[in-house]
N, C-alpha and C positions, 0 to 999 in steps of 0.2 A: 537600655531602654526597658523599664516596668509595662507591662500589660495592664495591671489593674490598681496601682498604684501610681497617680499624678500629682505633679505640680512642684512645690507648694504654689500656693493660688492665694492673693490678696482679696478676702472674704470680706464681705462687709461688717458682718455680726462676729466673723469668729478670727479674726484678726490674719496670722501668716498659717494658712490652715492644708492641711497635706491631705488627700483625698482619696478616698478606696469606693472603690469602682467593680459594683458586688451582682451588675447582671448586662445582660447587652445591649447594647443600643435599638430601639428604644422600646424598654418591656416594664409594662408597669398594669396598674388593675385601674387606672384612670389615664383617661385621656385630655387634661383639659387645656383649655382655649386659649388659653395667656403661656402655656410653657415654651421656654425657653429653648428644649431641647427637638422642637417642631413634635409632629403627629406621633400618637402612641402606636407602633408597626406591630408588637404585640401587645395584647389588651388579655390578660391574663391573672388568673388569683392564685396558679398553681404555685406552690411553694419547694423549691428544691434547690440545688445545687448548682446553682447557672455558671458560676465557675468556680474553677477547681480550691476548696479552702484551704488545702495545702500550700499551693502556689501564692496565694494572697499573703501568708503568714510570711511565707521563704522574700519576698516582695519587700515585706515592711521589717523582715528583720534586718534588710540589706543596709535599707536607706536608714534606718536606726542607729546602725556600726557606722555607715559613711557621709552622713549630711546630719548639719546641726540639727536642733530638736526645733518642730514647728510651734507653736502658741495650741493648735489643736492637730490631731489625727479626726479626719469626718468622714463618714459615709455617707456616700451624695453619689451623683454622677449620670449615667443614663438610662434611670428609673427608678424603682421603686428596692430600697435598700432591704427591706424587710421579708421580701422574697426569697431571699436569698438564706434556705437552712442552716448553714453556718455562721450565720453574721456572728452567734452568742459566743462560740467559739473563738474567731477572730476577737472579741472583746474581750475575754477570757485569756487572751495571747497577750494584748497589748495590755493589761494589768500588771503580767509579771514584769514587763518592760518599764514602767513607769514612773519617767523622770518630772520633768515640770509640764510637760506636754498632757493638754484632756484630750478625752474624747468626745467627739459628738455624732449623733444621728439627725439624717435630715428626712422625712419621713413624711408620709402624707395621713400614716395616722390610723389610716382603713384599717389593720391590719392589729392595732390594740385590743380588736374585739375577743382578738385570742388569747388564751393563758399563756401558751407560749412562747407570744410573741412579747407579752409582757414579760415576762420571764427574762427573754433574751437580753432587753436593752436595760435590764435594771442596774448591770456592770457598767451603763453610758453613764461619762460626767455630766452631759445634756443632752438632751431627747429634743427636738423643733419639729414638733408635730405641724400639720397644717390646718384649717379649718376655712372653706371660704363661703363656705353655706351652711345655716341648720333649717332649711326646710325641702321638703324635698322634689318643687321642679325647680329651685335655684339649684341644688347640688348637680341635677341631672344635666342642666345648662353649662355653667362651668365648667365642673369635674368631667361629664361624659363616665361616666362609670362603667365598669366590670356589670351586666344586666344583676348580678347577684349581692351587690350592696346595698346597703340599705343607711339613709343617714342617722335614723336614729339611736342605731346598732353600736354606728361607729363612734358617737356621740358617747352613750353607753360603756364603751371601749376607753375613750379617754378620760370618762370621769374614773373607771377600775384600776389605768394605770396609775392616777394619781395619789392613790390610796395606797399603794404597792410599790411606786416607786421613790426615790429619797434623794434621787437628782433633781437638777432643775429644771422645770418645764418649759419652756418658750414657744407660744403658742403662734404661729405665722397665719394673719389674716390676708389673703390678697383680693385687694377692693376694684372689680371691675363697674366702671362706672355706668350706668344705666341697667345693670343688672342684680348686684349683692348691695347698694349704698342707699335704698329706699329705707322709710322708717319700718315697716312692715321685717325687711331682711334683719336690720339692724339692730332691731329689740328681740326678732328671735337668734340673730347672736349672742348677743350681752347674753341673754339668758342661756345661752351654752355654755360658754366663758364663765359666768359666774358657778355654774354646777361641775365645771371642771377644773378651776382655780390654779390656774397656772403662774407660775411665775412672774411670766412677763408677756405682756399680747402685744405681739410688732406689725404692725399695718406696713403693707406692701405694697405697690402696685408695678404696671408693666413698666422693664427700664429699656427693652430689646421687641423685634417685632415675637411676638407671641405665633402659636400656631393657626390660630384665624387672625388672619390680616386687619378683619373690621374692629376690635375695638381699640380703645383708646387709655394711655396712662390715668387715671387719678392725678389733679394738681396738687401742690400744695395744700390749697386753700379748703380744696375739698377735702384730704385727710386732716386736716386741721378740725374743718366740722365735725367731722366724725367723732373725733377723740373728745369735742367740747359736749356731742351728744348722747355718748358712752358717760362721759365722767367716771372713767376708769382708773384709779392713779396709778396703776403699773403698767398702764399703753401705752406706748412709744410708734414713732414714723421711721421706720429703716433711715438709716442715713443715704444719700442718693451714691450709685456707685462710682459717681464720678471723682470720688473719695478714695477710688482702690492707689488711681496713681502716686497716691503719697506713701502708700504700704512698700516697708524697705524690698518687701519679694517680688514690686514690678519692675517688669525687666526693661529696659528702654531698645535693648537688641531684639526683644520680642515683638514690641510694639513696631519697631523699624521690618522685619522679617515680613510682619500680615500687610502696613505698607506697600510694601516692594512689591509682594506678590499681586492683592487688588490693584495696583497702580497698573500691573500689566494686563487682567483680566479681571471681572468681579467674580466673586467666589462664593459659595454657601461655607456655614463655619465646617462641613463637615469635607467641603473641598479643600479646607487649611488644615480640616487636620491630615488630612491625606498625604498632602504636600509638606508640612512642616512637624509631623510627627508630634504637635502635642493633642490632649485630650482636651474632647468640644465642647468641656467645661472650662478647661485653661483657655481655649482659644476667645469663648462666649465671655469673662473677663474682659479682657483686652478691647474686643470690639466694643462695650458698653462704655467704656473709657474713649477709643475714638471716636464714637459718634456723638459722645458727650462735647470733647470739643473742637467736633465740626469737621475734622479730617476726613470721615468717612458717611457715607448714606447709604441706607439700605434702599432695596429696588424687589415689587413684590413679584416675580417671575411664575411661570406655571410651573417650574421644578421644585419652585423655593424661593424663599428669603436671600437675595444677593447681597453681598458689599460692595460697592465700589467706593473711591476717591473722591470727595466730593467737589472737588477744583479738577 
């Protein structure tokens, strides 16, 4: 069993993708409202060592020598990747390794404002920075920020990595509606987007309950508007992840194990992973897949977000 190394996990953007896991649950320099991975418990910019980069390496060399190669290697998981003083290192690791497997960072982006943080990810084959606000009481609504950011800083940050770096950028929009989808957010978008020139701008919205209960996914219809009022030709709509269950790396014994277990109790994902040993990224997967089709309902509790059965 890896510590800081999960999955592989059926990704929606990055196909059979294997995950490193670079601080603790849940430490990041934003808190916002739609994550997946519930409240930010630390809200922090400091940058260091949150786990050991030695042990990450020793991690990914194992699963390297003993399981096929995944489509990507990604740093994700339960917060913010770029925290984490070694990431450059670990990237620096997995070059010399380098089969047909990329790399990716998933990243919120804050953190470009630094030289060397740029620096770091320049070894990524893709960087997915985030962006869901450029002004600044939407980002503070959202995001909830570290009191020491600033958006148009970070803004600033991502036009410098672009210029610097020689991968490809995939810029992730996530569209909460009645907050970021106004013409007013919209145009001061675009005009980020277009002064940061990324590769590809992927409109998102909530697939799972977010950390504030009250809002609501984005439809169709509505990221559809979107993309017709941008007139962007390299913005795309995520595909929905009720798509992961055709990925050859979901498990159908996985799916049957969370089953079994909410069937006898409801559970937070963080109560499966307790119980069933995987990571609440692997687990948060799964669930978006059964309540896509109907097997499961979430229930909002005062501890949390539950699952149960929904028959």
């Amino acid at each position: 069993m890896y510590r800081y190394v999960f999955g592989p996990v059926p990704s929606r953007r990055l196909g059979i993708s294997l995950g490193i896991d670079l601080v603790p649950m849940k430490t990041c320099n934003l808190n916002c409202i739609y994550c997946e991975c519930g409240r930010t418990t630390a809200l922090t910019m400091e940058r260091k060592e949150w786990v050991p980069t030695k042990e990450v390496i020793i991690e990914l060399n194992d699963y390297l020598q003993n399981h096929p190669e995944p489509d990507f290697i990604t740093f994700s998981g339960s917060g913010e990747p770029t925290l984490h003083t070694g990431i450059e290192r670990i990237l620096s690791f997995l070059q010399t390794k380098k089969g047909n497997f990329k790399t990716a960072v998933l990243t919120n982006g804050t953190l470009l404002q630094l030289a060397k943080v740029r620096k770091a990810l320049c070894a990524a084959d893709v960087v997915n920075p985030s962006l869901d606000a450029a002004t600044k009481h939407t980002f503070k609504k959202i995001n909830r920020p570290h009191p020491s950011l600033n958006i148009d800083e970070i803004i600033a940050g991502l036009v410098a990595f672009r210029s610097e770096y020689k991968g490809r950028i995939w810029l992730e929009v996530f569209i909460v509606p009645g907050i970021n989808d106004n013409e007013e957010e919209l145009d001061a978008l675009k005009s980020a987007i277009l002064k940061i020139q990324p590769d590809l701008v992927q409109l998102n919205t909530l697939d799972r309950p977010g950390a504030v209960s009250t809002i609501r996914p984005a439809t169709e219809e509505e990221l559809q508007k979107i993309l017709r009022y941008w007139q962007l030709p390299n913005a795309q709509i995520i595909a929905r992840a009720q798509t992961r269950e055709h990925v050859t790396s979901y498990r159908k014994d996985t799916e049957s194990a969370i089953l079994e277990t909410i069937r006898r109790r409801p559970c937070t994902p963080e109560d499966l992973k307790a119980i069933l040993g995987l990571h609440v990224n692997e687990i948060n997967k799964y669930l978006s897949v059964l309540e896509g089709k109907g097997k499961i309902k979430s229930v909002l509790r005062p501890r949390g977000v539950f699952y149960q059965a929904a028959n």
